[in-house]
C-alpha positions as CSV (number, residue, x, y, z in Angstrom):
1,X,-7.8,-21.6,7.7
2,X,-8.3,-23.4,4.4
3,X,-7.5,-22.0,1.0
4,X,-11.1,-22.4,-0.1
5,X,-11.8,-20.1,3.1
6,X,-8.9,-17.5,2.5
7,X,-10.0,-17.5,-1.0
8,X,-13.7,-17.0,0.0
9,X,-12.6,-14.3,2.1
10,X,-10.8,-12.6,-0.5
11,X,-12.9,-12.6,-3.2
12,X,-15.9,-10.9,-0.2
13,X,-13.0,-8.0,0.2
14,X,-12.5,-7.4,-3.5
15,X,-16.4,-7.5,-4.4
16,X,-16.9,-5.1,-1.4
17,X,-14.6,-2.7,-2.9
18,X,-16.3,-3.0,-5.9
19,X,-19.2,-2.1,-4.1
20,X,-17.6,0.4,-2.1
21,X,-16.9,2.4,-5.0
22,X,-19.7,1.6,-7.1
23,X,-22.0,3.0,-4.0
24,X,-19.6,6.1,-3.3
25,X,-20.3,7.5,-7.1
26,X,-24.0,7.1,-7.0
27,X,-24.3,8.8,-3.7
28,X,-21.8,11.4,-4.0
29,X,-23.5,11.7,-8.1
30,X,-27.2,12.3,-6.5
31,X,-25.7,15.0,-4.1
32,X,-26.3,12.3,-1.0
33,X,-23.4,11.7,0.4
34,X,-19.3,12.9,1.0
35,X,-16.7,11.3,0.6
36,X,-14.9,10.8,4.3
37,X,-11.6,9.3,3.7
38,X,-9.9,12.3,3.1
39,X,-7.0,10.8,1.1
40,X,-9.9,9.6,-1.2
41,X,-11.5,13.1,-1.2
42,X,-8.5,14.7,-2.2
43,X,-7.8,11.9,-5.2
44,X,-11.1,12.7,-6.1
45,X,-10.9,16.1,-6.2
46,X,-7.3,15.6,-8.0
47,X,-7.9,13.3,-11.1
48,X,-12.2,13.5,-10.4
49,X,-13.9,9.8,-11.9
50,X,-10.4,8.4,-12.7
51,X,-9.7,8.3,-8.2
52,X,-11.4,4.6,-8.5
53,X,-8.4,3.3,-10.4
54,X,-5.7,4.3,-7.7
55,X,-8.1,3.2,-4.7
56,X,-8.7,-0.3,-6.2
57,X,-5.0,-0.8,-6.4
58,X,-4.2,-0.4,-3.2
59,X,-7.6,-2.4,-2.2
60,X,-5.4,-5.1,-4.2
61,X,-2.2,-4.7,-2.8
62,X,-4.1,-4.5,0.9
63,X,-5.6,-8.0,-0.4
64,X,-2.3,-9.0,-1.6
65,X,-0.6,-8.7,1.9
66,X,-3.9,-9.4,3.7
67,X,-4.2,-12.8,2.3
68,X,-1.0,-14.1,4.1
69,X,-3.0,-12.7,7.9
70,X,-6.4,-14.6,6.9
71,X,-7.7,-13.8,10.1
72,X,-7.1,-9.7,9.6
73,X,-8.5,-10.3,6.1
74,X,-11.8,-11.8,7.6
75,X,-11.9,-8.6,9.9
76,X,-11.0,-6.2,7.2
77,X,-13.4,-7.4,5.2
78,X,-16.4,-7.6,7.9
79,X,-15.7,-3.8,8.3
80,X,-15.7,-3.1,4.8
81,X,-19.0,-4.6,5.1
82,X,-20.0,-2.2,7.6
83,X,-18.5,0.4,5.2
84,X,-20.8,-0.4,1.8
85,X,-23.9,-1.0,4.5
86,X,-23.4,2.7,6.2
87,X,-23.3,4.0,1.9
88,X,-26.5,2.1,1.2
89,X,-28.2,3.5,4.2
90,X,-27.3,7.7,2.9
């Protein structure tokens, strides 16, 4: 795989975390949807708005290591995808 693809790759699992999170407050905000990752749940309920801060640094570390496997990045990254899809469907 090319660097212009593992970069490609990388920069749809970043955005999709960004989307991730950006879909989990408005769902979870309108009373729509929970929270299912219960490590996430119990950040949440820990430090409340502030849990975006420690899951999008590990998102980045994940992407860190992920990047040197491009192939498990592309497939980490396709579920991901399925991930923001299932919030935008609540």
């Amino acid at each position: 795989m090319t660097d212009a693809y593992k970069r490609a790759w990388l920069l749809a699992f970043v955005m999709l975390q960004i989307a991730d999170c950006a879909s989990t407050v408005h769902f979870i905000g309108n009373g729509r949807g929970i929270e299912a990752n219960p490590i996430v749940s119990i950040t949440m309920n820990a430090i409340g708005s502030w849990w975006i801060a420690p899951k999008m640094l590990v998102a980045l570390g994940c992407a860190a290591i992920l990047v040197k496997r491009p192939w498990v990045l592309a497939v980490m990254t396709i579920l991901y995808g399925f991930v923001v899809l299932n919030n935008l469907m609540l």
